[in-house]
GUBA-479512 format. One record per residue (C-alpha): residue number from 1; x, y, z. Coordinates in Angstrom, 2 decimals, decimal comma, always signed. Layout:
REM GUBA-479512
+-----+---------+---------+---------+
:   n :      c1 :      c2 :      c3 :
+-----+---------+---------+---------+
: NUM :       X :       Y :       Z :
...
+-----+---------+---------+---------+
//
This chain:
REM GUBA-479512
+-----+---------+---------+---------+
:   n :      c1 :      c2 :      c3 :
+-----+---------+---------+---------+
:   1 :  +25,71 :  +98,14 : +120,84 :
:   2 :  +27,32 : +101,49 : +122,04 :
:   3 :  +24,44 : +104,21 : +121,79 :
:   4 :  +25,64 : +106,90 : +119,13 :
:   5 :  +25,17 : +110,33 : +120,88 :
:   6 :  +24,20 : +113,91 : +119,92 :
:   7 :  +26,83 : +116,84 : +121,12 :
:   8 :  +26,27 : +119,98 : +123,46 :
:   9 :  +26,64 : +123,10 : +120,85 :
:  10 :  +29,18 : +125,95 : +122,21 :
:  11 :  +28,26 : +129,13 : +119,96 :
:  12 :  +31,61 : +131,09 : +121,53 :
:  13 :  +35,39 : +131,04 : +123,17 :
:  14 :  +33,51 : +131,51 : +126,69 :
:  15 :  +30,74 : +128,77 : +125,95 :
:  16 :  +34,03 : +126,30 : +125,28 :
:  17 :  +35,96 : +127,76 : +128,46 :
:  18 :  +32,80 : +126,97 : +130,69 :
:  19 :  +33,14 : +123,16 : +129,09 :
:  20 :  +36,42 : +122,77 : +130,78 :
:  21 :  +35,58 : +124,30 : +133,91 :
:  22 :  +32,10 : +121,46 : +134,03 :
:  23 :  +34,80 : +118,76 : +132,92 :
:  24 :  +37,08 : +119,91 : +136,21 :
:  25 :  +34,16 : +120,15 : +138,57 :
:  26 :  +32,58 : +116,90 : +137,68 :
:  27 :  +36,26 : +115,39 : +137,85 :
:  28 :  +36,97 : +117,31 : +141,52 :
:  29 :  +39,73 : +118,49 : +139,93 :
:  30 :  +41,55 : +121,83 : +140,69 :
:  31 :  +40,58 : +124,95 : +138,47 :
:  32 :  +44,23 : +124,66 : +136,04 :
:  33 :  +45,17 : +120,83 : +136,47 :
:  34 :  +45,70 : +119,99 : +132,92 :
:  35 :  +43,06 : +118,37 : +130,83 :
:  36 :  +44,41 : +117,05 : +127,63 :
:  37 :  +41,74 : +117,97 : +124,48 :
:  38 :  +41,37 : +116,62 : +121,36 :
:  39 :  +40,14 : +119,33 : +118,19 :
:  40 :  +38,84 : +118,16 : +115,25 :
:  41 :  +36,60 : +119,62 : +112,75 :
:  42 :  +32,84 : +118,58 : +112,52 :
:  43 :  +32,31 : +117,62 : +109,00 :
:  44 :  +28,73 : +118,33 : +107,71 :
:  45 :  +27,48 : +115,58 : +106,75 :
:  46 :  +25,23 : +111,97 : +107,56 :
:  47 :  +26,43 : +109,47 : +110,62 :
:  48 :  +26,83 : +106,06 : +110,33 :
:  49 :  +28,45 : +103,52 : +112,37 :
:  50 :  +30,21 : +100,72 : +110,61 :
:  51 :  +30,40 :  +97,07 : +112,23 :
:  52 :  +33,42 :  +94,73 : +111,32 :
:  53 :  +33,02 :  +91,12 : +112,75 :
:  54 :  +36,47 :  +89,06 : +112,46 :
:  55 :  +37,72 :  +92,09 : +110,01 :
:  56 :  +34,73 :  +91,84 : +107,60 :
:  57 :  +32,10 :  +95,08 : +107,28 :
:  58 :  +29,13 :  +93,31 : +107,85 :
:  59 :  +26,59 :  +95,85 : +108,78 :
:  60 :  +26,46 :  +99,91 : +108,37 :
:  61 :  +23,65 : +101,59 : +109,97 :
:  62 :  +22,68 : +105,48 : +110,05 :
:  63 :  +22,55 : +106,88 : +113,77 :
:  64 :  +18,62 : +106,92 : +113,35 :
:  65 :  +17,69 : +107,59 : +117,16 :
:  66 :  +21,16 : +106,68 : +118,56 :
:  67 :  +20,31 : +103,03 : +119,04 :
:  68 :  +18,46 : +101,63 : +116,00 :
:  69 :  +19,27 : +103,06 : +113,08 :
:  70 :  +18,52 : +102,26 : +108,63 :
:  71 :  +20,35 :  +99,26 : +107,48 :
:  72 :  +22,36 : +101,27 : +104,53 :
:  73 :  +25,25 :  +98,39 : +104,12 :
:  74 :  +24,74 :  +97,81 : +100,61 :
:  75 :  +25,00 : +101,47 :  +99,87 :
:  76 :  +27,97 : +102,05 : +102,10 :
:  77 :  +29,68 :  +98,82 : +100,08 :
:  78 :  +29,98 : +101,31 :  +97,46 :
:  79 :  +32,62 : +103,84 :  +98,99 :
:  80 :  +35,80 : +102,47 :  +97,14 :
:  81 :  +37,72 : +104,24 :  +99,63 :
:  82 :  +36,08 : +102,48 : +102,71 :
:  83 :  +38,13 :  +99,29 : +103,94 :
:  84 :  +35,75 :  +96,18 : +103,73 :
:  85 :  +38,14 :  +94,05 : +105,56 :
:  86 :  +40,74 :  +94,72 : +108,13 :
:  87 :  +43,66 :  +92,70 : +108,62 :
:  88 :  +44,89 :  +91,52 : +111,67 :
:  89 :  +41,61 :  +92,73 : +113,23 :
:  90 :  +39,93 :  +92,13 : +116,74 :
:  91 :  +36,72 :  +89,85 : +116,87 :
:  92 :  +34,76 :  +93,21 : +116,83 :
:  93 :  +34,86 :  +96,61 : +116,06 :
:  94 :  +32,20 :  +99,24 : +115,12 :
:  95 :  +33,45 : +102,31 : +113,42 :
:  96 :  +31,71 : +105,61 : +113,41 :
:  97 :  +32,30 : +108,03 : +110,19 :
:  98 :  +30,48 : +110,75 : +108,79 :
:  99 :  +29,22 : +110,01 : +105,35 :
: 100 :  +29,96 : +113,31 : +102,81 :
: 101 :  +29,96 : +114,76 :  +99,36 :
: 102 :  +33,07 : +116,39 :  +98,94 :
: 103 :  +32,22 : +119,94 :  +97,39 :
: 104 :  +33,85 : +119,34 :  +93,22 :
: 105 :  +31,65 : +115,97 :  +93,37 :
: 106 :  +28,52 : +117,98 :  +94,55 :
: 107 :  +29,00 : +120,69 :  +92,05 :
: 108 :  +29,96 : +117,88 :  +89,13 :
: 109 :  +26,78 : +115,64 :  +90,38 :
: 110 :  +24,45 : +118,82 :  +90,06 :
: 111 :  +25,60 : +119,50 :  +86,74 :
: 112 :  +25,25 : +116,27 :  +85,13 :
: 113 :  +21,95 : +116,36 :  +86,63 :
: 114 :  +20,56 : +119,67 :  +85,18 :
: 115 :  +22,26 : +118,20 :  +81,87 :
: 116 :  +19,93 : +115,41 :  +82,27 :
: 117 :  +17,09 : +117,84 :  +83,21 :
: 118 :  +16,93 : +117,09 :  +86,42 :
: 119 :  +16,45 : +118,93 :  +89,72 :
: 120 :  +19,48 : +120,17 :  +91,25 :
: 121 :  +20,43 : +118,83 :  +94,76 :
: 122 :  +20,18 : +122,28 :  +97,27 :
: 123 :  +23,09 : +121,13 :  +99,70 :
: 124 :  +25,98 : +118,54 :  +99,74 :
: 125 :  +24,65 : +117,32 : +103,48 :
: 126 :  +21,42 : +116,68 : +101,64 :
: 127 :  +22,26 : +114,51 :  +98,84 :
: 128 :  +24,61 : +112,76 : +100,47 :
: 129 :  +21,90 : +111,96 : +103,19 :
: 130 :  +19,53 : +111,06 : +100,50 :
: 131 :  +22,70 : +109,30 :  +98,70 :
: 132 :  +23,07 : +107,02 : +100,74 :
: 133 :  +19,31 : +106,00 : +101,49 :
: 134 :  +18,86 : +104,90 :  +97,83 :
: 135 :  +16,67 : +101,65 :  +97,21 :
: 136 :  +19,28 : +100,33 :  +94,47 :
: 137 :  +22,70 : +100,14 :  +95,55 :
: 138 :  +23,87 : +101,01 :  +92,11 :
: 139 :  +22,33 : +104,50 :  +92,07 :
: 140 :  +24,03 : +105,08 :  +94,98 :
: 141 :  +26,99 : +103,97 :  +93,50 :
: 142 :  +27,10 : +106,41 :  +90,93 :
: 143 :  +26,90 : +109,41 :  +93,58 :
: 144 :  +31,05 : +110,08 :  +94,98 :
: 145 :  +30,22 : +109,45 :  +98,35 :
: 146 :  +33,12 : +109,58 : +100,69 :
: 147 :  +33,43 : +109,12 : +104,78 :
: 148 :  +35,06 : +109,97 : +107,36 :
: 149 :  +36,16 : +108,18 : +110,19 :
: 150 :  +35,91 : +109,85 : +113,82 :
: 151 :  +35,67 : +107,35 : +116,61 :
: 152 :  +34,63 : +103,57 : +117,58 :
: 153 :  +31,97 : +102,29 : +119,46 :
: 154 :  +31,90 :  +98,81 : +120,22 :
: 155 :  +34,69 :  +96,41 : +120,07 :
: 156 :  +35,88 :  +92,48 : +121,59 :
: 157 :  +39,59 :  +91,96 : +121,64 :
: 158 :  +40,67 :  +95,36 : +121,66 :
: 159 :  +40,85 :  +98,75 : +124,02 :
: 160 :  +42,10 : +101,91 : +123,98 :
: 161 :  +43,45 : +104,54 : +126,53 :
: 162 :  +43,05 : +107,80 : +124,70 :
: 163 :  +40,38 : +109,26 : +121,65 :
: 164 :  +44,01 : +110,00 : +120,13 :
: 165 :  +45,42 : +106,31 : +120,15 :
: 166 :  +41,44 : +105,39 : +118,27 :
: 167 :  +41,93 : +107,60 : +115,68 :
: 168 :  +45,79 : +106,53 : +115,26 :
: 169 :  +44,09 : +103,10 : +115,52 :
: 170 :  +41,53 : +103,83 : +112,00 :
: 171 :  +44,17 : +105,78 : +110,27 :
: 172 :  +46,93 : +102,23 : +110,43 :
: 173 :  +43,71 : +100,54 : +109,25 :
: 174 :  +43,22 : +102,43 : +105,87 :
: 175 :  +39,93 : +104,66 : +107,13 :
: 176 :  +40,02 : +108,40 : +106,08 :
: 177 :  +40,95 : +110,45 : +109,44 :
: 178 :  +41,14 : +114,21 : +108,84 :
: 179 :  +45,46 : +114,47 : +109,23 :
: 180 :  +45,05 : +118,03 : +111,41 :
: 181 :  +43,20 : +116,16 : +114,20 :
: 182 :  +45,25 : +117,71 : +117,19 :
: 183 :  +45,91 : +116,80 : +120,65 :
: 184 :  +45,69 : +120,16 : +123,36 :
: 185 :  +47,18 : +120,93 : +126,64 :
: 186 :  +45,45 : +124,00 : +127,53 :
: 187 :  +41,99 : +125,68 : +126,42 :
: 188 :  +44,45 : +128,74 : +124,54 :
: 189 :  +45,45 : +126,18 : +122,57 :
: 190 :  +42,28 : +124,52 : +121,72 :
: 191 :  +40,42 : +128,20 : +121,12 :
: 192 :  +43,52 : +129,20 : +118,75 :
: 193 :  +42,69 : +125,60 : +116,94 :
: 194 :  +39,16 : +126,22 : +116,53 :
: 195 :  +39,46 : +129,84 : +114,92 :
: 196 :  +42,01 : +127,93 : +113,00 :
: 197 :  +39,72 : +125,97 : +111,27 :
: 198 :  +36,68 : +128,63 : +111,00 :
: 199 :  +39,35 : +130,43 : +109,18 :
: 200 :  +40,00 : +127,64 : +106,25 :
: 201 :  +36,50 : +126,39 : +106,05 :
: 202 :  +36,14 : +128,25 : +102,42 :
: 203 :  +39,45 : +126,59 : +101,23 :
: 204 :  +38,69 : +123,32 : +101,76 :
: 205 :  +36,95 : +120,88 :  +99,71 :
: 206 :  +34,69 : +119,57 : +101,79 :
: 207 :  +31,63 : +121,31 : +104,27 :
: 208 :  +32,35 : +121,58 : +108,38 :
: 209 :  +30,07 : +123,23 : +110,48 :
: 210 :  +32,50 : +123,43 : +113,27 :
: 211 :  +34,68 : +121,92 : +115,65 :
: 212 :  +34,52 : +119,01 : +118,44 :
: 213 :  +36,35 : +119,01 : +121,46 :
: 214 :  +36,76 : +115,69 : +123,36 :
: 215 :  +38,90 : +114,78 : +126,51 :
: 216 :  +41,23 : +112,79 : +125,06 :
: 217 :  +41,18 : +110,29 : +128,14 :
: 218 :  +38,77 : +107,59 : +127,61 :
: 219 :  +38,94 : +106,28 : +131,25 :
: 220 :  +37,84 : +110,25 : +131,89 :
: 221 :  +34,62 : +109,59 : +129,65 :
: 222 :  +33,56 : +106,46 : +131,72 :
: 223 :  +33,90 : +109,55 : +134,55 :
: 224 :  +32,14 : +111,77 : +133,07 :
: 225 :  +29,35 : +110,12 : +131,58 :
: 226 :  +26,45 : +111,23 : +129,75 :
: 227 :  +23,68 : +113,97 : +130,87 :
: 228 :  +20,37 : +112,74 : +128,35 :
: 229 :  +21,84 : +111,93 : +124,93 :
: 230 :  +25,05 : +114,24 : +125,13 :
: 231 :  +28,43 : +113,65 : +126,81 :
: 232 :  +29,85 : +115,37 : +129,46 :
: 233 :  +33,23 : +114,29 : +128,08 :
: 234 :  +32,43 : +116,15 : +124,23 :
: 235 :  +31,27 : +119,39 : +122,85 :
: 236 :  +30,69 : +121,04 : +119,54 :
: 237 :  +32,17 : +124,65 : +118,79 :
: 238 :  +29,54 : +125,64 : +116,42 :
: 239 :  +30,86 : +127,91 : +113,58 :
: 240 :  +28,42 : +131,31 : +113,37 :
: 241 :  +25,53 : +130,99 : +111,10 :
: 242 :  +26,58 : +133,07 : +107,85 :
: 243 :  +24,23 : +135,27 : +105,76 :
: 244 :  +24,65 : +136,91 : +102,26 :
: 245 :  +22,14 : +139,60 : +100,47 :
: 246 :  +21,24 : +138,36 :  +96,83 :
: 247 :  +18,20 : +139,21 :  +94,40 :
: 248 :  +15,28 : +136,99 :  +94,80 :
: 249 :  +14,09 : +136,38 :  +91,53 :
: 250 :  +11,41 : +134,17 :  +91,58 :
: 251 :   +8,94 : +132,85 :  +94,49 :
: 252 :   +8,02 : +128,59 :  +93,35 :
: 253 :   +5,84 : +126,36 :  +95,29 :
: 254 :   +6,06 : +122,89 :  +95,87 :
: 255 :   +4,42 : +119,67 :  +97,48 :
: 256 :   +5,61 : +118,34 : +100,48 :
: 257 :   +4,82 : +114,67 : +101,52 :
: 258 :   +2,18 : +115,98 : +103,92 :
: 259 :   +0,47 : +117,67 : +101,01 :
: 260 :   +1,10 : +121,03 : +102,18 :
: 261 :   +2,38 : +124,01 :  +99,62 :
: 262 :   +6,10 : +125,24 : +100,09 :
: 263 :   +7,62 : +128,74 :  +99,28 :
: 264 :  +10,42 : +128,46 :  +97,76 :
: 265 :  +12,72 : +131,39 :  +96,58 :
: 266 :  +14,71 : +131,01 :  +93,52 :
: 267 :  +17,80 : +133,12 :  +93,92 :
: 268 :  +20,55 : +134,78 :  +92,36 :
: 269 :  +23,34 : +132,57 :  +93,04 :
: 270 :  +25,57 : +133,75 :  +96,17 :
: 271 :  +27,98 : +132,31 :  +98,28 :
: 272 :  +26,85 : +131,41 : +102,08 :
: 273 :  +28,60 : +129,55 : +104,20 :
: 274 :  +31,33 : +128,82 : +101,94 :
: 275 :  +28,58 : +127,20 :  +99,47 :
: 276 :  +26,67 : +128,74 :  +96,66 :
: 277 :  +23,37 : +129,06 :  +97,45 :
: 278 :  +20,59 : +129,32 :  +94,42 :
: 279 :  +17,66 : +128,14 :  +96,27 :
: 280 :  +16,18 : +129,00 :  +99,87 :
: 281 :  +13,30 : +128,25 : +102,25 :
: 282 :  +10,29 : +130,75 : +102,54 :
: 283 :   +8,62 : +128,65 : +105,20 :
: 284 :   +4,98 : +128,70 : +104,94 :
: 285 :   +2,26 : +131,66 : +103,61 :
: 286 :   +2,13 : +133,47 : +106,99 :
: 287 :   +6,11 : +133,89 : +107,58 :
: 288 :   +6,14 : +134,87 : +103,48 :
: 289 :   +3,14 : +137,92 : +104,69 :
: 290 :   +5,02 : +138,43 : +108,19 :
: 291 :   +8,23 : +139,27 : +106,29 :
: 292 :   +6,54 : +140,66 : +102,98 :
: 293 :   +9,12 : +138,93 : +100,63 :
: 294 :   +8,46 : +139,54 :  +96,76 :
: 295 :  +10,08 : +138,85 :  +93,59 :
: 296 :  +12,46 : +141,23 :  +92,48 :
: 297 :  +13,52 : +142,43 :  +95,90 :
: 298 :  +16,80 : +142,09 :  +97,40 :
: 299 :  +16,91 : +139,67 : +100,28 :
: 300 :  +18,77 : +138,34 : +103,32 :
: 301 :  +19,79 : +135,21 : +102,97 :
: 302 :  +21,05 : +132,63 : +105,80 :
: 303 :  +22,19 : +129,19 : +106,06 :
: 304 :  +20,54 : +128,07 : +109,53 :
: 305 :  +22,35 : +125,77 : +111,35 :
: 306 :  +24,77 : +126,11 : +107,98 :
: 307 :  +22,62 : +123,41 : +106,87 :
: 308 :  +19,00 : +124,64 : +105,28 :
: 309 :  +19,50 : +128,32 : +103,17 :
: 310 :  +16,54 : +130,36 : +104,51 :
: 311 :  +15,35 : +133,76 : +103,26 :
: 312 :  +15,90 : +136,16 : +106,43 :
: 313 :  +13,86 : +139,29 : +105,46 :
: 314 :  +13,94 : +141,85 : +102,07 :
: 315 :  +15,76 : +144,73 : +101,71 :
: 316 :  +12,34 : +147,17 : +100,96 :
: 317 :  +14,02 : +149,85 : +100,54 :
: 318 :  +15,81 : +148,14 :  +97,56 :
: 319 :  +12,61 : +147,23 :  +95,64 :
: 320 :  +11,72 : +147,65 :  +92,24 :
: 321 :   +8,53 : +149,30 :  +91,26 :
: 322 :   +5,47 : +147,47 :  +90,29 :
: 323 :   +6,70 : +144,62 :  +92,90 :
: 324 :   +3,90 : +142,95 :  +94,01 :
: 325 :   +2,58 : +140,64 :  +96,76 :
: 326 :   +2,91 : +136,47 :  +95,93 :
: 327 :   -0,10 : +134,67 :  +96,52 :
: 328 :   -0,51 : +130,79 :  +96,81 :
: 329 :   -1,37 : +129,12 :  +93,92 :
: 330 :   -5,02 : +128,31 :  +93,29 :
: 331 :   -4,35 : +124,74 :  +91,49 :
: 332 :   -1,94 : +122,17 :  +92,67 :
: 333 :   +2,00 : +122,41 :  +90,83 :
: 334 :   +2,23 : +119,24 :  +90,64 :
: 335 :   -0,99 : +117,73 :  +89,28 :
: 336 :   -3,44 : +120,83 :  +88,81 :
: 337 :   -5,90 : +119,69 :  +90,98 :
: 338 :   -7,69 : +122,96 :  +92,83 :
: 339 :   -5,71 : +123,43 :  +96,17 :
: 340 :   -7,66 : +124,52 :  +99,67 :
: 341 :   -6,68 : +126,27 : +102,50 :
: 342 :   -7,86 : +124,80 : +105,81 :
: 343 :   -8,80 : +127,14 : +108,54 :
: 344 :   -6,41 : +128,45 : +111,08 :
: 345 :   -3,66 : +126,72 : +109,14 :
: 346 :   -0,42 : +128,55 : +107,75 :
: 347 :   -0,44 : +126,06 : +104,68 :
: 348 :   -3,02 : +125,71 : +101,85 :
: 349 :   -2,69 : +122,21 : +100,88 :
: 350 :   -3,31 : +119,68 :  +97,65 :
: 351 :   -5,65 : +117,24 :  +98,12 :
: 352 :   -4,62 : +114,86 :  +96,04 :
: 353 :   -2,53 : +112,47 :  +97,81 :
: 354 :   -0,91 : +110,96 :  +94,41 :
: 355 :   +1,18 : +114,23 :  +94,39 :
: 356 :   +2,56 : +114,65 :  +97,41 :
: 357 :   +6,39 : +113,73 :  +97,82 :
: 358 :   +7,31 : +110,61 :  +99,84 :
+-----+---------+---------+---------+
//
C-alpha cells in the first residue's frame, strides 16, 4: 500500500554534506538549524515488506518494482527468528526488512554443497535472493535465512512521530533491529558514524554495503517528499567499491537463460570486500579481447557495487610464458551442441534452447 522506494547513493563526506544542505533548502530552513539524522548500516541483502493484519503475517512480498512485488510468504514463514504474530498489535502494519545470509551460514551452506557436488553459491546477497524465491518452501527452509527489520510502511491504528520511535516500535515487537542504529544532531556526527561502520564491516558477520541516513522526523518526510522513486528525506552513503589482485587460473563458460556464452574466471581465492571471492565476471568475448585477460595471469579483481566480483584488467607484466589467448568454445558446455556467433554481436550463443538457464 506504501510504495517501497530506491535511495539516492552519496559516494563521499561532501556528497552527504550537500544532502543536508537540499534537506534545509527544501525545508526553508536556515543553513545550521538542527536536523536530527538517523545512521544505520545498509545491509546487503534482498527487500521484502512484511504485512501483519490483526497481529498475524499474512503476506510477504519482495520490493519487485516498488509496488507489486513476488508473493514469497511461504518462504519467509520459514525464518524462525521472524515474529508471525504480534501481540497487542494495531489492525495493520507492514514491516520492511532486508532478507540476508549471515556470512558462517553462507560459508557452511557452500560447503555442504560442494560436499554434495554441487555448485557453490558466488555471493551471500545472491543466494539469499535466490533463497528465498524457492518453489518448495522446505528447500528454502533448509537455507539460514535471517532478516532484518528497518522501517514500516503501511499501518491502521497506529502512528509514529520519528524513524527512531519505528524502529524502537519493531525492536519491543521481537523483529531483529541492528542495536547501533543511532540518532544525530549534527552532520560531524553522522560522517564520524558512517566511517564508523566502513571501519567494522570485515568484523562483522554479516555483508553492508554502506550506510543510510534518514531525517528522523516523519512529519519532515511528508515535507520533503519524493523526487521519482527516491526520497528527499533518505540517502545511502555508499561504502567504496574494493578491489584485490589474485591469479586467474582458469577462464569457464557458461549458458545464460538467453542462450548466450559467459566468461567466467575461476580464481585464486582472495578476500574483496570483506568476502572471499573464488569466482568473477569476464563479461562477454569483446570486453575478455578489449582487456586481453588469460589464464595464468595475475588480475584485478573488483566487487562492483560490492555486489557482482568482476575481473578489472591483468597484470601483463606479471604473465607467465606460453600464456595464450582464450577463445569461445566451439560446442555448447552444457549440451555439446555446435555454438554460433551471430554477427555484430559480443556473444556467440547455443542454440539449443533446452540448455539455457531459466
Amino acid at each position: 500500500e506504501v510504495r517501497m522506494m530506491s535511495l539516492d547513493n552519496a559516494f563521499s563526506d561532501e556528497d552527504v554534506i550537500d544532502f543536508l544542505a537540499r534537506v534545509r533548502r527544501f525545508l526553508n530552513l536556515a543553513e545550521d538549524a538542527p536536523v536530527a539524522l538517523t545512521a544505520e548500516d545498509k545491509i546487503d541483502g534482498l527487500s521484502c515488506s512484511l504485512r501483519y493484519e490483526q497481529g498475524r503475517l499474512v503476506r510477504a512480498a519482495t520490493r519487485g518494482d516498488g509496488q507489486v512485488g513476488e508473493d514469497v510468504t511461504a518462504n519467509i514463514e520459514t525464518i524462525d527468528e521472524l515474529p508471525k504474530r504480534i501481540e497487542n498489535a494495531p489492525p495493520l502494519i507492514e514491516v520492511r526488512g532486508e532478507v540476508y545470509l549471515p556470512i558462517p551460514d553462507f560459508a557452511a551452506l557452500n560447503q555442504k554443497r560442494v560436499d554434495a557436488g554441487l555448485p557453490a553459491f558466488a555471493n551471500p546477497r545472491n543466494s539469499a535472493a535466490g533463497s528465498i524465491r524457492q518453489v518448495n518452501p522446505k528447500d528454502a527452509a533448509e537455507r539460514p535465512l535471517a532478516v532484518w527489520s528497518y522501517g514500516i510502511g503501511a499501518t491502521e491504528g497506529i502512528s509514529f512521530k520519528s524513524h527512531s520511535e519505528e524502529i524502537e516500535w519493531l525492536r519491543d515487537n521481537g523483529f531483529q533491529v541492528n542495536p547501533d542504529i543511532a540518532v544525530h544532531e549534527s552532520i560531524g556526527e553522522v560522517l564520524e558514524r558512517c566511517h564508523w561502520w566502513l571501519d567494522r564491516r570485515e568484523d562483522l558477520d554479516f555483508e553492508i554495503d554502506g550506510v543510510v541516513i534518514k531525517v528522523d522526523n516523519i512529519d519532515l518526510w511528508n515535507e520533503l517528499g519524493v523526487a521519482g522513486r527516491e526520497p528527499r528525506w533518505a540517502i545511502a552513503w555508499k561504502f567504496p567499491p574494493t578491489t584485490a589482485t589474485t591469479k586467474l587460473l582458469e577462464i569457464v563458460w557458461n549458458v545464460g537463460r538467453t542462450g548466450h556464452l559467459v566468461p567466467f574466471a575461476m580464481l585464486d581465492p582472495v578476500r574483496v570486500g570483506g568476502v572471499t571471492v573464488s569466482t568473477a565476471t569476464l563479461h562477454n568475448e569483446e570486453d575478455l579481447e578489449r582487456k586481453d585477460v588469460r589464464a595464468g595471469d595475475e588480475v584485478v579483481v573488483l566487487r562492483a557495487g560490492d555486489v557482482i566480483p568482476q575481473v578489472v584488467s591483468a597484470l601483463p607484466q606479471k604473465r607467465p610464458k606460453g600464456a595464450k589467448k582464450p577463445t569461445p568454445p566451439k560446442v555448447c558446455p552444457a549440451c555439446g551442441t555446435e555454438t554460433v556467433k551471430p554477427e555484430n554481436s559480443a556473444f556467440s550463443i547455443c542454440p539449443n534452447r533446452s540448455a539455457w538457464q531459466i
